[in-house]
RODO-2510 file (C-alpha; in nm, 4 decimals, decimal comma):
residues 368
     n   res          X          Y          Z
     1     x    10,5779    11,6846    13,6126
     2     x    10,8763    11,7776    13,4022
     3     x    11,2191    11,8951    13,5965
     4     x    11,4231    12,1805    13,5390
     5     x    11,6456    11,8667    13,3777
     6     x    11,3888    11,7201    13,1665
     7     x    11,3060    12,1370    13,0370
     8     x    11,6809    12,1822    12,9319
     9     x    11,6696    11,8214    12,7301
    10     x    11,3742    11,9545    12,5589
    11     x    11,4975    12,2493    12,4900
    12     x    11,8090    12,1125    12,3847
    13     x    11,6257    11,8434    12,1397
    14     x    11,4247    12,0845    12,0023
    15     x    11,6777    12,3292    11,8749
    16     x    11,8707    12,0023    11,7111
    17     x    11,5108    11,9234    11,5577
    18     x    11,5427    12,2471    11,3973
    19     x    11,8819    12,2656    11,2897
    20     x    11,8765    11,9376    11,1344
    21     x    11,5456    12,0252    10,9619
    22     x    11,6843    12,3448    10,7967
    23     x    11,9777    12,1533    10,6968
    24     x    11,8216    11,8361    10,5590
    25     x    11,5821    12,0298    10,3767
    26     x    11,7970    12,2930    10,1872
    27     x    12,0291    12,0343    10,1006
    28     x    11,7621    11,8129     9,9312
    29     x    11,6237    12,1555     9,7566
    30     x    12,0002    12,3183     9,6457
    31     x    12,0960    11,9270     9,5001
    32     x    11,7472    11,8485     9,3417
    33     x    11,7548    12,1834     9,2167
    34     x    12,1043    12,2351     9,0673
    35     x    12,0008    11,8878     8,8732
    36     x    11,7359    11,9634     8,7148
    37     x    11,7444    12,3545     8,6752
    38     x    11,7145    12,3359     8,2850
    39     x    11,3871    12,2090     8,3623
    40     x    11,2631    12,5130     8,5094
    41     x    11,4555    12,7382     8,2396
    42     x    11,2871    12,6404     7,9114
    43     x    11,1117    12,8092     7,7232
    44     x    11,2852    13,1522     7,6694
    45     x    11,1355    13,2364     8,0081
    46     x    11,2365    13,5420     8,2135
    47     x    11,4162    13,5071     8,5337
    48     x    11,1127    13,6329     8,7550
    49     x    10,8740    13,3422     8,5702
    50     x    11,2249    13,1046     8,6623
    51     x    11,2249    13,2397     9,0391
    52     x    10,7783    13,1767     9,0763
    53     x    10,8377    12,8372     8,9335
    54     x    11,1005    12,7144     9,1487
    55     x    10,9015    12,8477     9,4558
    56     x    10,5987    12,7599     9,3421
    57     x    10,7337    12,4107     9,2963
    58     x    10,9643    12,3796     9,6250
    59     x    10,7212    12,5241     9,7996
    60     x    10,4444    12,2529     9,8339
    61     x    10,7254    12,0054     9,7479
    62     x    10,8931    12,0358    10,1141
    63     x    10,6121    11,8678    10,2477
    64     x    10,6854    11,5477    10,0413
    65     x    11,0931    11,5794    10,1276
    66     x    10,9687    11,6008    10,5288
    67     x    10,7308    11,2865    10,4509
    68     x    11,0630    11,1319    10,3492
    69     x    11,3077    11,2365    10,5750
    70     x    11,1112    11,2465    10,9181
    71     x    11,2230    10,9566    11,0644
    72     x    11,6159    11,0616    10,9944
    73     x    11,5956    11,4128    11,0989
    74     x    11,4027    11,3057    11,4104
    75     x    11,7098    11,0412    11,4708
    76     x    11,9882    11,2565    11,4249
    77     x    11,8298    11,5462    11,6253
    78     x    11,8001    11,2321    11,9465
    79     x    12,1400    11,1847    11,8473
    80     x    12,2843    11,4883    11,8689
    81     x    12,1045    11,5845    12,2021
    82     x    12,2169    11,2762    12,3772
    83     x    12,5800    11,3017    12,2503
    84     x    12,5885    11,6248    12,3062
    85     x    12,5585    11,5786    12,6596
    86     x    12,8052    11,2933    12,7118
    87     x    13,0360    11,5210    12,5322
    88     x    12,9848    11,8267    12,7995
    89     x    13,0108    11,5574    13,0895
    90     x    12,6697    11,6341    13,1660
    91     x    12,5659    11,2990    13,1760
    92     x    12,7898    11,1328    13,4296
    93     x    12,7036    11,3430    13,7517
    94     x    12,2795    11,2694    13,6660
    95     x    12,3990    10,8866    13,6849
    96     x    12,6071    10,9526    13,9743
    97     x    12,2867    11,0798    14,1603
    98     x    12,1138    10,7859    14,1335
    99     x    11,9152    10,8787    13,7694
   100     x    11,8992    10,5998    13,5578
   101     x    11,9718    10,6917    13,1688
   102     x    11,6353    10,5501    13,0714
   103     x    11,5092    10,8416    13,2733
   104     x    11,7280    11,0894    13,1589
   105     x    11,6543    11,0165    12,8067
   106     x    11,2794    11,0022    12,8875
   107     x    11,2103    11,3480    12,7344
   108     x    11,4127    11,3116    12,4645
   109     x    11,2107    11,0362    12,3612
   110     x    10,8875    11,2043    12,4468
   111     x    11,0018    11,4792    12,1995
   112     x    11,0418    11,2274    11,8898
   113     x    10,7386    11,0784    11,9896
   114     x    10,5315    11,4700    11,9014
   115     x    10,7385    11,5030    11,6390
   116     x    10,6725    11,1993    11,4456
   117     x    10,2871    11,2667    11,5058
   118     x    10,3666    11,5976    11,3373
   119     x    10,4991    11,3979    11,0483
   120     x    10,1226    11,1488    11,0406
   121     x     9,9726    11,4987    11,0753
   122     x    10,1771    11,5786    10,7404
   123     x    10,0616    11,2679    10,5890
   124     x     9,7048    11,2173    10,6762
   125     x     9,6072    11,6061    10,5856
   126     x     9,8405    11,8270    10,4220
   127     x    10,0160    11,6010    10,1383
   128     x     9,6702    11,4567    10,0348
   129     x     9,5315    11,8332     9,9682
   130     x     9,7844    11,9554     9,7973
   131     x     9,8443    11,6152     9,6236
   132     x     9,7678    11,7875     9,2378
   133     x    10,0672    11,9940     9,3019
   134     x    10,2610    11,7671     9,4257
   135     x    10,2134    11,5398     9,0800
   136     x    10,2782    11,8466     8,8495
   137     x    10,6314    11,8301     8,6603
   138     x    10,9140    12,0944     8,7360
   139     x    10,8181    12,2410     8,4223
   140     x    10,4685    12,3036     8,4911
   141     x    10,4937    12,3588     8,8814
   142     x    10,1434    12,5750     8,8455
   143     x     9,9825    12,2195     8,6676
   144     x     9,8301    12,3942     8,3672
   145     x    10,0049    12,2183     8,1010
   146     x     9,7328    11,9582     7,9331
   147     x     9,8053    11,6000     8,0321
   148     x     9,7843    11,2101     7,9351
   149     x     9,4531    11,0388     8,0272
   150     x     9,4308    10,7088     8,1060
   151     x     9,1936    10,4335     8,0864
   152     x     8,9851    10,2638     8,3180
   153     x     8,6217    10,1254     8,4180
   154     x     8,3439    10,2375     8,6151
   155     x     8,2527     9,9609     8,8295
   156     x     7,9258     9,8898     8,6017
   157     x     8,2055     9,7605     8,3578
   158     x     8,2046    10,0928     8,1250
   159     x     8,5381    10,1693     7,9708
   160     x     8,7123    10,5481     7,9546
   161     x     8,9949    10,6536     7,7241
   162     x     9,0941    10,9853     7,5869
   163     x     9,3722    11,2078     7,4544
   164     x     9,4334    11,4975     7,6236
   165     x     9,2837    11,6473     7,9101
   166     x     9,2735    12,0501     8,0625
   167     x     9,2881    12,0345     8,4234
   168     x     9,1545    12,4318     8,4633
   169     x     8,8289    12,3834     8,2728
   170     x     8,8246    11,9710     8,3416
   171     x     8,7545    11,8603     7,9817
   172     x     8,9172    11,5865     7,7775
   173     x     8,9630    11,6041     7,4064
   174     x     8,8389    11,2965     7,1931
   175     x     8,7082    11,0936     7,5379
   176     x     8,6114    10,7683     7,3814
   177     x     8,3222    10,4962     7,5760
   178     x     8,2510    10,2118     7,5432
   179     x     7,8875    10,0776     7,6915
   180     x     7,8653     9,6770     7,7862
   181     x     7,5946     9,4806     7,6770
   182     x     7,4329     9,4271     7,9994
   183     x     7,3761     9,8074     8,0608
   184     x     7,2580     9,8476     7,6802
   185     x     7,1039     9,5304     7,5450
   186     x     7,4266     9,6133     7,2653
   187     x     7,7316     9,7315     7,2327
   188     x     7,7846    10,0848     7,2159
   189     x     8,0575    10,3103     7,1229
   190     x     8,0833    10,6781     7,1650
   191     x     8,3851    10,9448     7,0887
   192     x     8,3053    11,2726     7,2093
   193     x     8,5343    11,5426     7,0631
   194     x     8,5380    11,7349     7,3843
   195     x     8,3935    11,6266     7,7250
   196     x     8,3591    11,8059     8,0426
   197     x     8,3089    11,6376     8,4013
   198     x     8,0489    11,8306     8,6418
   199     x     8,1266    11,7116     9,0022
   200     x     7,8494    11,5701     9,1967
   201     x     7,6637    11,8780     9,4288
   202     x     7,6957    11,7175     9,7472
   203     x     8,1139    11,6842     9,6911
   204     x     8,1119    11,2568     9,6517
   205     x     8,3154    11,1327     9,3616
   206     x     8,0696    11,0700     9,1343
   207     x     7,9776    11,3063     8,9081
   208     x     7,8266    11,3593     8,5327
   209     x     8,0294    11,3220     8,2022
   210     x     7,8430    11,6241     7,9321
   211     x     7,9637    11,4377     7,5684
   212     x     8,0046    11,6994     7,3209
   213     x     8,0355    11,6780     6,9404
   214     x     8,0099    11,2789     6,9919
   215     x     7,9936    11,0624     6,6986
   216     x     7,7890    10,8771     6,6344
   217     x     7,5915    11,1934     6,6803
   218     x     7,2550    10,9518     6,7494
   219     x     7,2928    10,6022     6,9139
   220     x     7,0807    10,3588     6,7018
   221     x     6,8784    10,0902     6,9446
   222     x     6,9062    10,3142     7,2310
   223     x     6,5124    10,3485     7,2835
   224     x     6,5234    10,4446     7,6415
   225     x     6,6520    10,7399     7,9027
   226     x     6,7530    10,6385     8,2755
   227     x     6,9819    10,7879     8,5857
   228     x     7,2744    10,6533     8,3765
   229     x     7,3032    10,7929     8,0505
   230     x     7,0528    11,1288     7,9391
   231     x     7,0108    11,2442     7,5600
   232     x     7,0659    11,6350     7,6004
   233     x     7,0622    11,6845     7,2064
   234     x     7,1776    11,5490     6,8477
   235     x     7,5222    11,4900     6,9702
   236     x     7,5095    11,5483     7,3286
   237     x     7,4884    11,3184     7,6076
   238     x     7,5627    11,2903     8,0195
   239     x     7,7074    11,0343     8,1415
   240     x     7,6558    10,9500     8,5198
   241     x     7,9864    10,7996     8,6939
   242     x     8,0653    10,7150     9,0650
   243     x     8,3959    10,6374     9,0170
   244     x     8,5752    10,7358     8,6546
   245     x     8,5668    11,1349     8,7316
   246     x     8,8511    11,3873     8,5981
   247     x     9,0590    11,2397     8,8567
   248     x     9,0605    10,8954     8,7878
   249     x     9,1346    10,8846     8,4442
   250     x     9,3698    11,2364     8,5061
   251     x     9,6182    11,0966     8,7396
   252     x     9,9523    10,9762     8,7782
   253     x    10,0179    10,6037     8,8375
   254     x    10,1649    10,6340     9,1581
   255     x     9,8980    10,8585     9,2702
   256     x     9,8248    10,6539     9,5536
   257     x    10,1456    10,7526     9,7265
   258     x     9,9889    11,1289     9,7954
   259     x     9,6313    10,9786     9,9728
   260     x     9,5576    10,9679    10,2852
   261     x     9,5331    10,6360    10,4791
   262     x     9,1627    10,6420    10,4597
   263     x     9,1102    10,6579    10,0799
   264     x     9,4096    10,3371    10,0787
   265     x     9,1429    10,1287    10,2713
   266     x     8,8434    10,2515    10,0368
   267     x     9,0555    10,1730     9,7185
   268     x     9,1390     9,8408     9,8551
   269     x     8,7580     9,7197     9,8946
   270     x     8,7033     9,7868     9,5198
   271     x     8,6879     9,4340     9,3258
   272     x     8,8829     9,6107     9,0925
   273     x     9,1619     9,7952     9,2201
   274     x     9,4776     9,8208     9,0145
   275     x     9,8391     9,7821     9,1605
   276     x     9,6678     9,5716     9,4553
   277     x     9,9193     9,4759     9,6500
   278     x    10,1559     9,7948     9,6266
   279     x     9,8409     9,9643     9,7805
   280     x     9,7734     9,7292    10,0923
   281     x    10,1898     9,7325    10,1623
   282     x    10,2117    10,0844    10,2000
   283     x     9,8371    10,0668    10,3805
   284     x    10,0265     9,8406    10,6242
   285     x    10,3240    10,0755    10,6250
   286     x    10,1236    10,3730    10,7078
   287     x     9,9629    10,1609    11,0126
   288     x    10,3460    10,0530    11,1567
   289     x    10,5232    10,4142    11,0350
   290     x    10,4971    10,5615    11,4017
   291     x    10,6592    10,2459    11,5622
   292     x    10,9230    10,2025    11,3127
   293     x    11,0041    10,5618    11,3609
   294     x    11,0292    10,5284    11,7486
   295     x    11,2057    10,1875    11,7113
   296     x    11,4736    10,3641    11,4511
   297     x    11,5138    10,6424    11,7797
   298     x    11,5527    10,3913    12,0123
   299     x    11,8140    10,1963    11,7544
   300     x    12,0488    10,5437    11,8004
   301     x    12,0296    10,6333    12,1202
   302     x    12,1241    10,2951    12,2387
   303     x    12,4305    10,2798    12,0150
   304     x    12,5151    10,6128    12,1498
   305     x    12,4749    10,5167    12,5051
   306     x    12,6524    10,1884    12,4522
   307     x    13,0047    10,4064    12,4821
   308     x    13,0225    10,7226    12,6418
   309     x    13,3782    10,7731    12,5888
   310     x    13,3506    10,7354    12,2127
   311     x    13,3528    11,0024    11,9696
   312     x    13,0857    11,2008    11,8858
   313     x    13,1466    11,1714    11,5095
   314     x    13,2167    10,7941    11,5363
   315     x    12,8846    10,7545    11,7396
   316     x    12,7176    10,9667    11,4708
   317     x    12,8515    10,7449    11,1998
   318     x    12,7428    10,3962    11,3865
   319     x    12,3397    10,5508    11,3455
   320     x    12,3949    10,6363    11,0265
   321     x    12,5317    10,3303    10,9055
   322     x    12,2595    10,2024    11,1547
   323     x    12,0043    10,3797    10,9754
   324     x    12,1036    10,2772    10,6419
   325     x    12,0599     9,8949    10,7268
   326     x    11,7179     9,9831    10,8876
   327     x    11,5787    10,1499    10,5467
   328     x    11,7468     9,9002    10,3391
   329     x    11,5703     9,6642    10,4891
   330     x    11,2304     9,7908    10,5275
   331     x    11,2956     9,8663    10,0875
   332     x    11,3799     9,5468    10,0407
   333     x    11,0548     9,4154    10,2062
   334     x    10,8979     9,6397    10,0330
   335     x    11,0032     9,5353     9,6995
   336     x    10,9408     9,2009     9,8338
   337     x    10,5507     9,2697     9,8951
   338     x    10,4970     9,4462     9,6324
   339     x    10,6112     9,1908     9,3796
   340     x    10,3544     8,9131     9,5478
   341     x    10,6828     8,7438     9,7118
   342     x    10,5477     8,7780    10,0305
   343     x    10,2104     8,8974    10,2111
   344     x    10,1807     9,2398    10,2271
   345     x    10,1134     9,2835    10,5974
   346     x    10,4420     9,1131    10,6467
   347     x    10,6009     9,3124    10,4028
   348     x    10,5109     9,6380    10,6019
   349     x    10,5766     9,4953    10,9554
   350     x    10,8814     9,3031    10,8770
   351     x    11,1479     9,5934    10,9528
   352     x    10,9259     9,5911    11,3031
   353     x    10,9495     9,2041    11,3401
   354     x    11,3625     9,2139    11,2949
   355     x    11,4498     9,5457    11,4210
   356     x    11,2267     9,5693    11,7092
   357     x    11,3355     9,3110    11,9759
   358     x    11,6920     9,4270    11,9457
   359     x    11,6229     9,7588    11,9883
   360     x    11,4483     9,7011    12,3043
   361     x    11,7253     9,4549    12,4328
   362     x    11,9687     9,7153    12,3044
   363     x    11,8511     9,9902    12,5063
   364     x    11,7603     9,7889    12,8263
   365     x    12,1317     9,7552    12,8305
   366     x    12,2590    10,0552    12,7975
   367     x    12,5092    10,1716    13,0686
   368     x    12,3606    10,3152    13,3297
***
């Protein structure tokens, strides 16, 4: 049962949650945006198409700068409650009661603890359904602009390439495939001039591939029709794909970064997954992010509670520099796993494995 005590610290974390939010966030957006505003200006637009396309673009883009600054804001908003206290004397006449400081800063921690859920909640749900928008450039914030496609395989070892592709009407201009032997009996080439992808129905991945203009207009040794490929007309053909839709061959290369943890694991079981290990470091990462996040809370508060008669801004500079050393580490483990230096579950748990014990000793041993 919370306290009238434990209510205040709430209270009092809670506001610094928000203040810190507001400030980390419109500092990101005023920088990012004073450096690249000629992005958003070109093209003889008007200042009310300049004004849509920076909200348009900041606007789903504050999820990804809270994905990324979480962990800090939630640290320096513990921070600032805490020292905040010690600074008011607040804290010396709980301990003279009898209240240990583990217990005062039991709500405080109980706070971070919601609020990096809210930040999983972020991840999991919101960034991977608004993950198109999130890949679009500054200058086309609405993604309309045609884009690159790339190449890759269907797992039954046929091979996609194009040109250009529309993301409104989902077509790609000169889509060129290339048919194995083993599906075929021969080797067989097609270039459609413009190809549109029907989703499957029942919303899977899969989906059908309507060639149009293709040359050769008719396949020669091609004697049969099956649930894989379907003669429509001279020139015309569907394709059936599970796994090379619009999207695969559409997006960027760090597209994994915007899925949830679920599709991670299902990209991981294909045979044929590109950028391998990058994926299962940050699927390990994504499994350890709530722990790291308390641990980097914990770090803080301990350094802060190590000293109550320091400074406030000296104490706020020890978790910074604090928190500095934690994400340089966890990026250079990173780096580290996703090069093939070391296993990838290490590379992920590694900041845990270092920075973990000491924060537990650290705060057991805070003054109290």
């Amino acid at each position: 049962m919370l306290t009238i005590i434990d209510r205040q610290m709430l209270t009092a974390f809670f506001k610094a949650y928000i203040v810190c939010l507001v400030s980390m966030l419109s500092l990101y957006v005023v920088v990012d945006l004073f450096t690249n505003l000629d992005d958003f200006t070109g093209k003889n637009k008007s200042w009310q198409r300049v004004a849509l396309d920076i909200g348009a673009f900041y606007g789903f883009r504050l999820t990804q700068i809270f994905d990324r600054l979480c962990e800090a804001i939630v640290l320096l908003a513990a921070m600032f409650t805490i020292a905040w206290i010690q600074r008011n004397n607040e804290l010396v006449p709980l301990l003279s009661c009898g209240v240990s400081v583990h217990r005062v800063v039991a709500p405080v921690l109980g706070g971070a603890f919601s609020l990096l859920s809210l930040a999983v909640f972020n991840q999991e749900i919101v960034i991977p359904a608004i993950s198109e928008k999130l890949m679009s450039e500054k200058d086309d914030p609405h993604a309309v602009n045609t884009i690159a496609v790339r190449s890759g395989y269907e797992p039954n070892g046929i091979h996609f390439e194009g040109d250009k592709a529309d993301r409104t009407s989902r077509t790609v201009q000169n889509l060129r495939v290339t048919i194995p032997e083993s599906l075929s009996g021969n080797l067989i080439h097609i270039t459609a001039k413009t190809a549109v992808f029907h989703p499957d129905a029942d919303g899977g991945r899969g989906g059908k591939w309507e060639l149009l203009q293709t040359q050769p207009r008719e396949i020669e040794g091609w004697d049969r029709e099956n649930h894989l490929f379907e003669t429509v007309d001279t020139g015309r053909y569907l394709l059936h794909v599970r796994e090379m839709n619009f999207e695969a061959i559409t997006r960027n290369p760090n597209w994994f970064g915007f899925a949830s943890t679920t599709r991670l694991y299902q990209e991981m079981q294909r045979p044929d997954a590109s950028r391998a290990p990058a994926l299962a470091v940050l699927f390990h990462a994504r499994l350890v992010r709530p722990v790291i996040g308390m641990v980097l809370v914990l770090l803080g508060l301990s350094v802060i509670l190590q000293d109550q008669n320091r400074n406030i801004f000296i104490s706020a500079g020890l978790c910074l520099v604090l928190c500095a050393m934690f994400f340089g580490a966890a990026y250079a483990a990173k780096m580290l796993g996703e090069n093939d230096m070391v296993p990838p579950a290490l590379a992920a748990w590694l900041p845990l494995v270092i920075f973990g014990p000491y924060a537990l000793v650290l705060f057991d041993a805070a003054h109290t």
